[in-house]
Every structure is written in structure tokens, then in C-alpha cells.
PDB file as gemmi writes it, atoms N, CA and C in Angstrom:
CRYST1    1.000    1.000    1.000  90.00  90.00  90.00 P 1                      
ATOM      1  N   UNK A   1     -23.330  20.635  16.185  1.00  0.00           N  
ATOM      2  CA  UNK A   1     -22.887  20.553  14.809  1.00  0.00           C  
ATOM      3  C   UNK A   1     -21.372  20.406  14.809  1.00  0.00           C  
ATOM      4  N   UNK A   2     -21.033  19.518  14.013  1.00  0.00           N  
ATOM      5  CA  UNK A   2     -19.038  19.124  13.649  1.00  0.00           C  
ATOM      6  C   UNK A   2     -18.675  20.271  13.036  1.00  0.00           C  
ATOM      7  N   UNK A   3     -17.481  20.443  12.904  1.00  0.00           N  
ATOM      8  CA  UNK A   3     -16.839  21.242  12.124  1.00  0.00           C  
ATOM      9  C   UNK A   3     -17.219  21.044  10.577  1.00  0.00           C  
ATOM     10  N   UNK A   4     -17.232  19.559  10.755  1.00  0.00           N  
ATOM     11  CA  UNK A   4     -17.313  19.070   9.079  1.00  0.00           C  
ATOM     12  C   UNK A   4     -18.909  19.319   8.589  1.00  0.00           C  
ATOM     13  N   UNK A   5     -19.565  18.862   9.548  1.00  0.00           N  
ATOM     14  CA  UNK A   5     -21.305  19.333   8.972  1.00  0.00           C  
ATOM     15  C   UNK A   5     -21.078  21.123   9.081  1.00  0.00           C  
ATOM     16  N   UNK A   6     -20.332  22.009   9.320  1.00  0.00           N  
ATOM     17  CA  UNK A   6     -20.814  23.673   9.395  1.00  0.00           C  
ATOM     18  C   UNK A   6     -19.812  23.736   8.135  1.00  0.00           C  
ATOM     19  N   UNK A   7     -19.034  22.923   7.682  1.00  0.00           N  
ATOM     20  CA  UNK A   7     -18.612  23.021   5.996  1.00  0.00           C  
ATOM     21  C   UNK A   7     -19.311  22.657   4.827  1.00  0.00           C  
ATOM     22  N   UNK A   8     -20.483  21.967   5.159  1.00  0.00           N  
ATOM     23  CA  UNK A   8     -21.411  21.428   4.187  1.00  0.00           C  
ATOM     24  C   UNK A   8     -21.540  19.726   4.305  1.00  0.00           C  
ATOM     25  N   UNK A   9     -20.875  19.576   4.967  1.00  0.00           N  
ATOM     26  CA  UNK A   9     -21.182  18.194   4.927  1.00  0.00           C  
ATOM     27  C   UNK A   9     -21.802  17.527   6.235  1.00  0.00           C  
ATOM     28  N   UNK A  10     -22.751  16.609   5.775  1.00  0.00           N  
ATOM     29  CA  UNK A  10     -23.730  16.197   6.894  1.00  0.00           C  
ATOM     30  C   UNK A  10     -23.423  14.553   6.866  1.00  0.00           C  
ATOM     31  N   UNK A  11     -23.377  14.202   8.306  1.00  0.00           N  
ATOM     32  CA  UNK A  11     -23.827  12.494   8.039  1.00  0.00           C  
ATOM     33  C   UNK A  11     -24.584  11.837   7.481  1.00  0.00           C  
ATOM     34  N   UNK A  12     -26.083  12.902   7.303  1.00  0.00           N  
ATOM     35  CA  UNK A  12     -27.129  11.509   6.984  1.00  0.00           C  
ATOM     36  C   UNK A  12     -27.208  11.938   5.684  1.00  0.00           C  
ATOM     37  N   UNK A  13     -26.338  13.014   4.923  1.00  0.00           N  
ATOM     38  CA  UNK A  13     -26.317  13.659   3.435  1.00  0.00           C  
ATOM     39  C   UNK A  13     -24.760  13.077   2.935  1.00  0.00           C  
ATOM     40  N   UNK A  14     -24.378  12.118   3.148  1.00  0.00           N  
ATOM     41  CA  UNK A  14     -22.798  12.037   2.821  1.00  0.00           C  
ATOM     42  C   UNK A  14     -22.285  12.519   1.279  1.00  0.00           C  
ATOM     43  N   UNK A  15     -23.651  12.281   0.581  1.00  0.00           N  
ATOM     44  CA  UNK A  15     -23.603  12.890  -0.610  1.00  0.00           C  
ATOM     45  C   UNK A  15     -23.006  14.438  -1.166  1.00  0.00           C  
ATOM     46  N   UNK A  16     -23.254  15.355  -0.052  1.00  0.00           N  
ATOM     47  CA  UNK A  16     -23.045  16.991  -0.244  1.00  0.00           C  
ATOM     48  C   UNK A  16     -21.913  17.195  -0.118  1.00  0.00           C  
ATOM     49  N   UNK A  17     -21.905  18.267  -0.281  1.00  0.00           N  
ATOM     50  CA  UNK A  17     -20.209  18.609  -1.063  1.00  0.00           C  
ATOM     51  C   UNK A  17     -19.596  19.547   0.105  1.00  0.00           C  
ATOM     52  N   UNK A  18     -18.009  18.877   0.249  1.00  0.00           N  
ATOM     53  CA  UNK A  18     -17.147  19.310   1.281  1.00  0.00           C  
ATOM     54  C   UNK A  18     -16.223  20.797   0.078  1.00  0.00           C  
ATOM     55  N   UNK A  19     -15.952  21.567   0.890  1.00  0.00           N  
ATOM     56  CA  UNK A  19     -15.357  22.332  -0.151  1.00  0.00           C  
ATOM     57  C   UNK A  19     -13.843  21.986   0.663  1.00  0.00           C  
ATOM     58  N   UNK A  20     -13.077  22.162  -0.507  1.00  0.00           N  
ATOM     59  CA  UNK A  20     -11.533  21.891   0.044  1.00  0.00           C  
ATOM     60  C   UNK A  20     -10.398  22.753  -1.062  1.00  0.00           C  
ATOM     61  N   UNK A  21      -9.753  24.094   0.082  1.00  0.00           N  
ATOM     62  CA  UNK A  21      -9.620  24.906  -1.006  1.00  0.00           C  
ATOM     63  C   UNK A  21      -7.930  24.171  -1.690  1.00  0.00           C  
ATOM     64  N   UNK A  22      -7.954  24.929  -2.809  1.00  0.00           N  
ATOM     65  CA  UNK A  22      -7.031  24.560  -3.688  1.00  0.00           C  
ATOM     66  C   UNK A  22      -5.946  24.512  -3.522  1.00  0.00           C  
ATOM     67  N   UNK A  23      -4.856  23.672  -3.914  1.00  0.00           N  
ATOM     68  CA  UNK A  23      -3.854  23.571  -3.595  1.00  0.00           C  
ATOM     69  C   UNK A  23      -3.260  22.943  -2.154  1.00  0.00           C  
ATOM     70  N   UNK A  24      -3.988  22.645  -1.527  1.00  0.00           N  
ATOM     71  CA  UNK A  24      -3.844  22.032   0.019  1.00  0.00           C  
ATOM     72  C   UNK A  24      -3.568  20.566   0.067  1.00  0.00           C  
ATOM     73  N   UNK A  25      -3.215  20.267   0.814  1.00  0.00           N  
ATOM     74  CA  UNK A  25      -2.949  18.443   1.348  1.00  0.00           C  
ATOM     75  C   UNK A  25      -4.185  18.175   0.828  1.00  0.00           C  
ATOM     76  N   UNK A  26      -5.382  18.455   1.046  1.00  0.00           N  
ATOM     77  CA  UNK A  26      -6.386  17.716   1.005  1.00  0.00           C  
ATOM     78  C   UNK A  26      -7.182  17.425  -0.133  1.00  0.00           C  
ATOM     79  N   UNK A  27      -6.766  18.653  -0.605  1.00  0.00           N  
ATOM     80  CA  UNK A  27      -7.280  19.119  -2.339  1.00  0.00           C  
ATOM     81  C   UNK A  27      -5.916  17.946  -2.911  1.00  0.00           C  
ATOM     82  N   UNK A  28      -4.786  17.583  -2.787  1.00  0.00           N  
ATOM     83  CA  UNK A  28      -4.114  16.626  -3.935  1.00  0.00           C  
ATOM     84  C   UNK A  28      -4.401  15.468  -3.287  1.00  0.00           C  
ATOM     85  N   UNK A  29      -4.847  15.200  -1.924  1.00  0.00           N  
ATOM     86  CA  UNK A  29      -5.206  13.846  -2.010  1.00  0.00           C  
ATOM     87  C   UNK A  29      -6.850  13.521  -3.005  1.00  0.00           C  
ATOM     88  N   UNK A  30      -7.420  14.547  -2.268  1.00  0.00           N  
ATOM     89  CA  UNK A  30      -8.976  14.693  -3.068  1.00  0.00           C  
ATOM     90  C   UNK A  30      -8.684  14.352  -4.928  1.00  0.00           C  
ATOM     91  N   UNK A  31      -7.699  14.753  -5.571  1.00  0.00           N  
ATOM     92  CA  UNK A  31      -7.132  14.429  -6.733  1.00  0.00           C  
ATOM     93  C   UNK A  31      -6.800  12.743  -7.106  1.00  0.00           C  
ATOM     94  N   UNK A  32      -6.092  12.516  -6.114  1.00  0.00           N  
ATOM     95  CA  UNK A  32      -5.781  10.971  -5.698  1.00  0.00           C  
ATOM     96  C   UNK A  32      -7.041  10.345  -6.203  1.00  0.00           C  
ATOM     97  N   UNK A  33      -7.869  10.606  -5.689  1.00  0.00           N  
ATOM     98  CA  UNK A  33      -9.163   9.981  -4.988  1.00  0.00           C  
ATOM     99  C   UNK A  33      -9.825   9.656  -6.595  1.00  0.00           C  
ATOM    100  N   UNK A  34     -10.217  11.090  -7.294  1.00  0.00           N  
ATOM    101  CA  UNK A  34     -10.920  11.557  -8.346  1.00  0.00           C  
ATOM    102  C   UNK A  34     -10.152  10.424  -9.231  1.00  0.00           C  
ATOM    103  N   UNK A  35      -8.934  10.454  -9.568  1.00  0.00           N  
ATOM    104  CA  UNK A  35      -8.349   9.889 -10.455  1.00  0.00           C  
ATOM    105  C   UNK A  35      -8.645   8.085 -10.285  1.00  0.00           C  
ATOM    106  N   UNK A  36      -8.438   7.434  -9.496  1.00  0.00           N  
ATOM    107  CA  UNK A  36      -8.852   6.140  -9.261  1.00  0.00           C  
ATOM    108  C   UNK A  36     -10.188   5.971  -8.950  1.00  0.00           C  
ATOM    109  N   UNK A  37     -11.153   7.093  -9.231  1.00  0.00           N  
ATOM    110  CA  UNK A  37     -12.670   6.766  -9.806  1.00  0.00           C  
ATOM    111  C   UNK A  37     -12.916   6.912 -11.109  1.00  0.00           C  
ATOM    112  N   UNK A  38     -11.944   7.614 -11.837  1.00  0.00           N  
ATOM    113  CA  UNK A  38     -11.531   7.955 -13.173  1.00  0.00           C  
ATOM    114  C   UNK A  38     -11.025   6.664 -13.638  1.00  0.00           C  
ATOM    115  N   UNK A  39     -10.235   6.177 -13.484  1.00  0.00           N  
ATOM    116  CA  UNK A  39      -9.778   4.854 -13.966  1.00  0.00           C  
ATOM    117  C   UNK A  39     -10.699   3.526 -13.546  1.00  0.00           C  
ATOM    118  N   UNK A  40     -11.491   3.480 -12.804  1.00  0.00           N  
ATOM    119  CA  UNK A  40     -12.907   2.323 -12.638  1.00  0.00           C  
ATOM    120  C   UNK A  40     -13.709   2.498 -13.223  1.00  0.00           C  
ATOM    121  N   UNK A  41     -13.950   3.936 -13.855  1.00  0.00           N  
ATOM    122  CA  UNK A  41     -15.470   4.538 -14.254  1.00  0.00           C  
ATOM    123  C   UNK A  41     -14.633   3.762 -16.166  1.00  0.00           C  
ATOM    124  N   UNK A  42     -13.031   4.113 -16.857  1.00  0.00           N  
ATOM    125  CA  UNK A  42     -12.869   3.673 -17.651  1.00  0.00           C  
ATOM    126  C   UNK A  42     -12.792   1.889 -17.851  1.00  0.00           C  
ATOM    127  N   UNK A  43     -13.592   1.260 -16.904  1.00  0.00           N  
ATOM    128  CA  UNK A  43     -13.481  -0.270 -17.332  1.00  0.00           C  
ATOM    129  C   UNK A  43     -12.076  -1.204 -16.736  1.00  0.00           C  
ATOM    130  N   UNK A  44     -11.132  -0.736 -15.894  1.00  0.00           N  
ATOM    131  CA  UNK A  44     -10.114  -1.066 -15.003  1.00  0.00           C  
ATOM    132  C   UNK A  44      -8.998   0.071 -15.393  1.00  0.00           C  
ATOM    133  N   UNK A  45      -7.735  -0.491 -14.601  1.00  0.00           N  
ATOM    134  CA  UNK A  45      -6.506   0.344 -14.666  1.00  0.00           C  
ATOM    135  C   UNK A  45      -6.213   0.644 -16.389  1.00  0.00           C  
ATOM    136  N   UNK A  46      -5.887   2.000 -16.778  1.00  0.00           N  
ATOM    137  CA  UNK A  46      -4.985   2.469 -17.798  1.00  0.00           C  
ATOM    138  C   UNK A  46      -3.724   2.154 -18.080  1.00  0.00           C  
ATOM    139  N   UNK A  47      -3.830   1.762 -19.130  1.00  0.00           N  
ATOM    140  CA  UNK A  47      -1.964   1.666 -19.648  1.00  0.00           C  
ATOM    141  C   UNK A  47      -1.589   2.879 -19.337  1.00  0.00           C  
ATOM    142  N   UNK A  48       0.074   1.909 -19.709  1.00  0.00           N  
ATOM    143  CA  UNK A  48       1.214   3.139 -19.306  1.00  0.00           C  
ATOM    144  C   UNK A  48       1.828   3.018 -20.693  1.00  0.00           C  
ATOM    145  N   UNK A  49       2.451   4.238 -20.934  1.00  0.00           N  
ATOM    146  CA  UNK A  49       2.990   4.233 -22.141  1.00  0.00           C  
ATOM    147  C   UNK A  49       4.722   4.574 -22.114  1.00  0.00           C  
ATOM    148  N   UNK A  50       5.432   4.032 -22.995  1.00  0.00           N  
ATOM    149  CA  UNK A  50       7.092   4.327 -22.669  1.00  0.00           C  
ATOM    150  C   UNK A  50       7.352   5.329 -23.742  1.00  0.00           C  
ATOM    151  N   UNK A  51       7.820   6.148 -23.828  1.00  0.00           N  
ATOM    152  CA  UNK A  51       8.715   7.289 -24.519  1.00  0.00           C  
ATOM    153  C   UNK A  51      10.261   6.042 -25.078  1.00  0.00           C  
ATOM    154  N   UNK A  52       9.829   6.183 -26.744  1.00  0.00           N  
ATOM    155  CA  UNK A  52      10.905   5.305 -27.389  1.00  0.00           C  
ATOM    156  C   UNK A  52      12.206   5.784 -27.485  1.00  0.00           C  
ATOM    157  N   UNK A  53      12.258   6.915 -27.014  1.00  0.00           N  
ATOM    158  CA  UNK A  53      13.165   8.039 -27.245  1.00  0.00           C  
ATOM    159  C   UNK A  53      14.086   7.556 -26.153  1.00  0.00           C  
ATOM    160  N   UNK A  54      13.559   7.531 -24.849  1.00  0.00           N  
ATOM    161  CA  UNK A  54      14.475   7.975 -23.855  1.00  0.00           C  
ATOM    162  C   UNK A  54      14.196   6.894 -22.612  1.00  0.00           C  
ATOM    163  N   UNK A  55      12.972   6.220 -22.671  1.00  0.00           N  
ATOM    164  CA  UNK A  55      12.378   4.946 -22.129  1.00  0.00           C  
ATOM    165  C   UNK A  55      11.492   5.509 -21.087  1.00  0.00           C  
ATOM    166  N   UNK A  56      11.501   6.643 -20.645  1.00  0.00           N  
ATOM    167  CA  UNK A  56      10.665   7.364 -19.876  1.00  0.00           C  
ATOM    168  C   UNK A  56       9.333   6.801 -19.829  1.00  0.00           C  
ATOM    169  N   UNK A  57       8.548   6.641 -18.365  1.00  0.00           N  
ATOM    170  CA  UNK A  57       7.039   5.920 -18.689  1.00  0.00           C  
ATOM    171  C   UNK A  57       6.330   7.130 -18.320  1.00  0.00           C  
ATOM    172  N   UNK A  58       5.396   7.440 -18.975  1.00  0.00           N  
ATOM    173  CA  UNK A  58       3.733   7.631 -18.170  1.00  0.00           C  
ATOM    174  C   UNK A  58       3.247   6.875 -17.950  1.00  0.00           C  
ATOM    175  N   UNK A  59       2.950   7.271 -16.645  1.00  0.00           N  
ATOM    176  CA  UNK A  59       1.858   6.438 -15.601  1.00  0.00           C  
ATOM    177  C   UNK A  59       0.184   7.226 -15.529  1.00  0.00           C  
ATOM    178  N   UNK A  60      -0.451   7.263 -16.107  1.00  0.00           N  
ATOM    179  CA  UNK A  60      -2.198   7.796 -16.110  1.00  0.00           C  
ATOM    180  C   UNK A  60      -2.273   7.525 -14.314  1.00  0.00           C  
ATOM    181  N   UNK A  61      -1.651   6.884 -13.511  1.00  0.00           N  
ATOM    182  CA  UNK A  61      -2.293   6.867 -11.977  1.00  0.00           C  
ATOM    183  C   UNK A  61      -1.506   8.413 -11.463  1.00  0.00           C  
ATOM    184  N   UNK A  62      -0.386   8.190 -12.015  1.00  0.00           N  
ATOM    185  CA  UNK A  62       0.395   9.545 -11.153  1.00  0.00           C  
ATOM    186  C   UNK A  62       0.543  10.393 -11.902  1.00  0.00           C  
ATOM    187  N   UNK A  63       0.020  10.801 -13.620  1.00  0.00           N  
ATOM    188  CA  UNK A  63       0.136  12.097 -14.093  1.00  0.00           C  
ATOM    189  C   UNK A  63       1.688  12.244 -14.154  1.00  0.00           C  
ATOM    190  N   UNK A  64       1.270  14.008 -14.975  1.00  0.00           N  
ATOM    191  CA  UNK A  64       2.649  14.350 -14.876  1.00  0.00           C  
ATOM    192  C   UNK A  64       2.247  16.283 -14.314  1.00  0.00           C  
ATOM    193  N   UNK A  65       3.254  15.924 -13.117  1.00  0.00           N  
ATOM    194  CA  UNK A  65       2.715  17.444 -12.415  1.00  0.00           C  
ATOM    195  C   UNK A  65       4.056  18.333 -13.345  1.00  0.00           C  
ATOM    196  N   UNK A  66       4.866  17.797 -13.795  1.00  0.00           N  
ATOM    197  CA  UNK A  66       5.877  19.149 -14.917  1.00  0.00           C  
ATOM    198  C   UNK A  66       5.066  20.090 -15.723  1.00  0.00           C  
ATOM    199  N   UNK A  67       3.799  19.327 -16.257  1.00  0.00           N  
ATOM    200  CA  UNK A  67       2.955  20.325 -17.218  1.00  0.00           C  
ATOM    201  C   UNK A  67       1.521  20.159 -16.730  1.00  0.00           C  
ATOM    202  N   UNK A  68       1.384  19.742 -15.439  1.00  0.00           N  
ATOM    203  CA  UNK A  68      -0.092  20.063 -14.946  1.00  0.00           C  
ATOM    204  C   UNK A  68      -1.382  18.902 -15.272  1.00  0.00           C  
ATOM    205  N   UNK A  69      -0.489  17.891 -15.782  1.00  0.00           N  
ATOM    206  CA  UNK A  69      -1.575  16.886 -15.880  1.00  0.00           C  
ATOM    207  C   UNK A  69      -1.468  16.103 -14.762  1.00  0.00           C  
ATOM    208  N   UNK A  70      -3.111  15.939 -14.335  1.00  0.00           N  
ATOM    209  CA  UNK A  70      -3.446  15.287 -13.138  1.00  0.00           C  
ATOM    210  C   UNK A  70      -3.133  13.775 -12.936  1.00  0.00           C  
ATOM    211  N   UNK A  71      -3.536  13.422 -11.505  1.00  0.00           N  
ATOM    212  CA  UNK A  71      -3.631  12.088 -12.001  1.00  0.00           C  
ATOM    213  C   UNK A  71      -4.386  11.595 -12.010  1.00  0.00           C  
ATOM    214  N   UNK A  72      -4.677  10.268 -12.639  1.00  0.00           N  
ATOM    215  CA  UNK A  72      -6.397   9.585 -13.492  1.00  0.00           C  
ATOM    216  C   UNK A  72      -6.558   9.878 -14.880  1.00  0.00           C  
ATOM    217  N   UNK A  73      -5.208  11.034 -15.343  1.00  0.00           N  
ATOM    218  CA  UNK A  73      -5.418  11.309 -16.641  1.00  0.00           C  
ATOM    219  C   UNK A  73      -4.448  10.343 -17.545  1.00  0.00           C  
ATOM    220  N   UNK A  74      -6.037   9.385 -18.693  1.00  0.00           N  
ATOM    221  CA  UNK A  74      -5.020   8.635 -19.625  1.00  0.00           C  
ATOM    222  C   UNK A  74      -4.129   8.927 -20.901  1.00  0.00           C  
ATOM    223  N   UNK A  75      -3.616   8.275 -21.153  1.00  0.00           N  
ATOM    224  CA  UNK A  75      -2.659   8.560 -22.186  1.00  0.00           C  
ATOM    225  C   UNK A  75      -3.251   9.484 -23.506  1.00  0.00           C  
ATOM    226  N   UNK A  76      -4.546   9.168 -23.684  1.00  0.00           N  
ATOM    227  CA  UNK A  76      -5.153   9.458 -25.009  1.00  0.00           C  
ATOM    228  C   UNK A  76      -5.889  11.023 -24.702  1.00  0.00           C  
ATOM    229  N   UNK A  77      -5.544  11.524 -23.261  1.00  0.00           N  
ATOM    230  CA  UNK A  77      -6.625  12.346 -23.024  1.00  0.00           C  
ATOM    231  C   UNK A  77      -5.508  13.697 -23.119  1.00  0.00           C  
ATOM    232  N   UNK A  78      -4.492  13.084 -23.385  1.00  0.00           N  
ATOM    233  CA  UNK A  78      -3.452  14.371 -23.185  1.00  0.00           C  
ATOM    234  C   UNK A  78      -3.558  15.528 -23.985  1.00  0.00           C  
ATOM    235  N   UNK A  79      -3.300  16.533 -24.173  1.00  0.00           N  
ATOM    236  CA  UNK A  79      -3.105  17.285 -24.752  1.00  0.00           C  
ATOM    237  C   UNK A  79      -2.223  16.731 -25.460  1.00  0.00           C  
ATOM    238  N   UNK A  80      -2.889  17.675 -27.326  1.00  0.00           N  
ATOM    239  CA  UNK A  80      -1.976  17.091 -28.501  1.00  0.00           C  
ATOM    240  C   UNK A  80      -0.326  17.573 -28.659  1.00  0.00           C  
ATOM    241  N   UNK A  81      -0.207  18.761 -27.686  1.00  0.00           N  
ATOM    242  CA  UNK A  81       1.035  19.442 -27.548  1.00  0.00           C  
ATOM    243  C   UNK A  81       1.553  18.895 -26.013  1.00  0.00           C  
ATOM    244  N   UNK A  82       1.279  18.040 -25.268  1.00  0.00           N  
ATOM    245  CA  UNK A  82       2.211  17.508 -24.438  1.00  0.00           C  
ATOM    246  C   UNK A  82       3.554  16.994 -25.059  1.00  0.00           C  
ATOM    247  N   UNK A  83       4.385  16.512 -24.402  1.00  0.00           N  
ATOM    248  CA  UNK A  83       5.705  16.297 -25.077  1.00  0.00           C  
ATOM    249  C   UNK A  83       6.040  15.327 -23.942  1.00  0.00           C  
ATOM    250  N   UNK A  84       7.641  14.245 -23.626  1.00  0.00           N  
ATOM    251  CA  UNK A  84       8.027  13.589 -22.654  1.00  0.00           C  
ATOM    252  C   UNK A  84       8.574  14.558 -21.595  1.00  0.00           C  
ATOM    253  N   UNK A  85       8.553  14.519 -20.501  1.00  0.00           N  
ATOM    254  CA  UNK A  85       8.930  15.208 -19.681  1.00  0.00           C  
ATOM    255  C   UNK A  85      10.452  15.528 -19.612  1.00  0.00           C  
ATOM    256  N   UNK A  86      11.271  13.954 -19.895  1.00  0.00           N  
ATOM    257  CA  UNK A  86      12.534  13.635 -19.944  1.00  0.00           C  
ATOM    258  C   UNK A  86      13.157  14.110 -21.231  1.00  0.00           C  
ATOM    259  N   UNK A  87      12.621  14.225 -22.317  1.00  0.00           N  
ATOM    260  CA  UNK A  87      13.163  14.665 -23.254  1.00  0.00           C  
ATOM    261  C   UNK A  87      12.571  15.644 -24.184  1.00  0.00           C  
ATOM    262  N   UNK A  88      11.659  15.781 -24.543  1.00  0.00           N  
ATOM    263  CA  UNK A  88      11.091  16.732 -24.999  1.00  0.00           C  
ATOM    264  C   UNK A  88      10.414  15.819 -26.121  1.00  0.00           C  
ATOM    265  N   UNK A  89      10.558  14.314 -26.433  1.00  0.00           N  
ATOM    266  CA  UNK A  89       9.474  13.616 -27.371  1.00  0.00           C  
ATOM    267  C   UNK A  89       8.138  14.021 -27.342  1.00  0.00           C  
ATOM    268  N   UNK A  90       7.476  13.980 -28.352  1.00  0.00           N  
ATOM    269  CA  UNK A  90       6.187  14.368 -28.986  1.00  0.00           C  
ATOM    270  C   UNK A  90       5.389  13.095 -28.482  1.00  0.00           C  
ATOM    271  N   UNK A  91       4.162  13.394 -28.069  1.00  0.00           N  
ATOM    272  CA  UNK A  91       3.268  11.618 -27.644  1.00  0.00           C  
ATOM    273  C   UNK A  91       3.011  10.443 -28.989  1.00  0.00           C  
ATOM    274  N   UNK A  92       3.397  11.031 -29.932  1.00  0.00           N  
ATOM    275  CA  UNK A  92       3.764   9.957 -31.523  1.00  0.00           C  
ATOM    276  C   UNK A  92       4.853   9.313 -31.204  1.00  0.00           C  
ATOM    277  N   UNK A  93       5.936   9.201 -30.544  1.00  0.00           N  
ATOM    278  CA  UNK A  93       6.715   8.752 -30.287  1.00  0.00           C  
ATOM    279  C   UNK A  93       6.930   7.618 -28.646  1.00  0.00           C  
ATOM    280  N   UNK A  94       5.496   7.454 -28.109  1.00  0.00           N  
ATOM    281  CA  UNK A  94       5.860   6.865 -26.716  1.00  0.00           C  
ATOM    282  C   UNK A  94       5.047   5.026 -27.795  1.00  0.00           C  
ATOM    283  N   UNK A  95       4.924   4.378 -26.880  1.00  0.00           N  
ATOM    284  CA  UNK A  95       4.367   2.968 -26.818  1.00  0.00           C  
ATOM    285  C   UNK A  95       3.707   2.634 -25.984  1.00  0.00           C  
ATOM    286  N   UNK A  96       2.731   1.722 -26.209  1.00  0.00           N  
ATOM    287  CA  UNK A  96       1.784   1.675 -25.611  1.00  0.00           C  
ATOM    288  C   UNK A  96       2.428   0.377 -24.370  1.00  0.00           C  
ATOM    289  N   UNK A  97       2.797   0.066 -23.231  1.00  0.00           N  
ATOM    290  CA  UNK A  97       3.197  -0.888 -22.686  1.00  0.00           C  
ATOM    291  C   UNK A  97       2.521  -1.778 -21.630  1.00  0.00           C  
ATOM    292  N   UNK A  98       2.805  -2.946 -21.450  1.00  0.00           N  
ATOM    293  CA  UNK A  98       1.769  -3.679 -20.717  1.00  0.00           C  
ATOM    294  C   UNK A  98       1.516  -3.561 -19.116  1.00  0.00           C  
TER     295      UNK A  98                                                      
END                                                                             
């Protein structure tokens, strides 16, 4: 038996679940991962939106780790109290950009 099958995961089960504890290299790539199945599962890549304020972009691929949003998370999914990172703009104030 691998190391990796006595963690739960088997070759001929590739399906079963690896546990990968939190906060580790492997757990933010595992994030990586989630998020660009997140953005295929929405119909292709997410806009990015600019902050009119200060020109600041969100990017939905890379999140914003200042207030804990992941990445894969889109613009619309934010919390209604997020704000710009760079300035403190309200998300009524960014644009939607191409």
C-alpha cells in the first residue's frame, strides 16, 4: 500500500477523497484547482471588474486573500459588504471590464 492509498486514496478509486489539512501548500494549491473547475462549471472564464475609484481590478481567478475570498470566486458572488481592497470602494462602484 502507497502512502497515498493509506490516506484514502486508491488507484482504481481515483474518485475518493484525499484529505489535505488546512492551510498547507497543498490545501491552496487544492484551492487553485477548485476555482478553475468553478469557472468551467460557470460556462468559461469570469470577468474582471475595475474599481472606478482607484482603477484597482478583481480578478475571480486570484480572489482577494485581504478579506478571505477565494479564488474561482466571481464578482457577483461577493459578499454585499466587500469593499476595494485599495481603497475602501463599495462593489457599486467597480465596472464590469473585458
Amino acid at each position: 500500500m502507497s502512502a497515498i492509498q493509506g490516506l484514502g486514496h486508491s488507484a482504481r478509486n481515483p474518485a475518493s477523497t484525499l484529505l489535505i489539512p488546512r492551510g498547507s501548500a497543498a490545501s491552496k494549491w487544492n484551492s487553485c484547482i477548485m476555482g478553475a473547475q468553478l469557472a468551467d462549471k460557470r460556462g468559461g472564464v469570469m470577468s474582471k471588474w475595475e474599481c472606478t475609484v482607484c482603477g484597482w481590478v478583481y480578478d475571480p481567478q486570484v480572489g482577494d486573500a485581504t478579506q478571505g475570498i477565494q479564488p474561482g470566486t466571481a464578482f457577483e458572488d461577493l459578499p454585499d459588504d466587500w469593499v476595494c481592497p485599495e481603497c475602501g470602494a463599495p462593489k457599486d462602484m467597480f465596472e464590469e471590464i473585458a
